[in-house]
C-alpha positions, -999 to +999 in steps of 0.1 A: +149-241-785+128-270-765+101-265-738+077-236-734+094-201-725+077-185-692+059-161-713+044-193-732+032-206-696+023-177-686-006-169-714-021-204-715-026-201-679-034-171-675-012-159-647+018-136-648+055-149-656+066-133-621+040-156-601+056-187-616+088-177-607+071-165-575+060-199-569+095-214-585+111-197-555+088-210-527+093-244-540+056-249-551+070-257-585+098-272-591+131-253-605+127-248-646+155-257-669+177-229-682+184-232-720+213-200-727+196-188-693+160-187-705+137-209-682+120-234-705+096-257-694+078-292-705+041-295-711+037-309-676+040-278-665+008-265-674-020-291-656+005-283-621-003-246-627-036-249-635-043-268-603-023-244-580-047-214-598-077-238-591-067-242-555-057-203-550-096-193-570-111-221-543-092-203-512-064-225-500-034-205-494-001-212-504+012-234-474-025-250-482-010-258-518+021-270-509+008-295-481-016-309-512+011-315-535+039-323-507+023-330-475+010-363-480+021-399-487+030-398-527+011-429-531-021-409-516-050-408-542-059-369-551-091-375-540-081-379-510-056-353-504-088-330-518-114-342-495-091-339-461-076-303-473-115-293-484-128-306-452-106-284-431-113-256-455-148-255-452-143-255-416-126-226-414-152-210-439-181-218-414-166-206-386-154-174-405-194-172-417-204-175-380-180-143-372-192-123-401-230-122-390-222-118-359-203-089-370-230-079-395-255-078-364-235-062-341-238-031-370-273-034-377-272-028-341-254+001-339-267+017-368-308+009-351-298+013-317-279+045-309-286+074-305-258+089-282-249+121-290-208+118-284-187+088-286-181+089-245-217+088-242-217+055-262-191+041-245-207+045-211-233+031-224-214-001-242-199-005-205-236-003-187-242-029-213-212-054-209-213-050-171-250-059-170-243-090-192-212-099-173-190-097-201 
């Protein structure tokens, strides 16, 4: 039989035969040919999931993927498509960075600051606070 059986794919890429078929029926990848029903694919097959697991491991989601590998002019250098998708990545990753220490010092907050003795008690005091600051 010609072409690589899923299972084949699967262990030199290191991902499970269900999330290529996964991606298979989201349209990330194209359809694989059936030989007596048994998908079977050609070498190609490897370098496109190697770059969706790159692009998963780097934090682009799936609609992230697809708009890299379909989104764009097909005469578009990858480069390109990289830097504009990476650019818009990173700022989402700032601005998530920003809302975790602000998180992260809202806690160290909490766990210095109060010293209520019930939760009503704190939450008069979070209102005293928020109505002081015009929040």
């Amino acid at each position: 039989m010609p072409g690589l059986t899923i299972s084949d794919v699967a262990r030199r890429v290191g991902l499970r035969p269900s999330a290529i078929r996964y991606y298979e029926q989201i349209g990330i990848l194209p359809p694989a040919k059936r030989v007596n029903g048994q998908r079977r694919y050609d070498r190609t097959i490897l370098s496109q999931l190697v770059l969706i697991h790159y692009a998963r491991q780097s934090g682009f989601t799936l609609d992230e993927i697809r708009e890299l590998l379909f989104g764009f002019n097909p005469r578009m250098r990858a480069e390109t498509r990289w830097q504009k998708l990476s650019e818009r990545k990173l700022a989402q990753l700032e601005a998530s960075i920003d809302e975790i220490r602000t998180v992260q010092h809202r806690l160290s907050q909490l766990r210095d600051s109060c010293h209520c003795k019930t939760l009503e008690e704190c939450g008069e005091g979070l209102l005293h606070r928020k109505e002081q600051n015009g929040l």
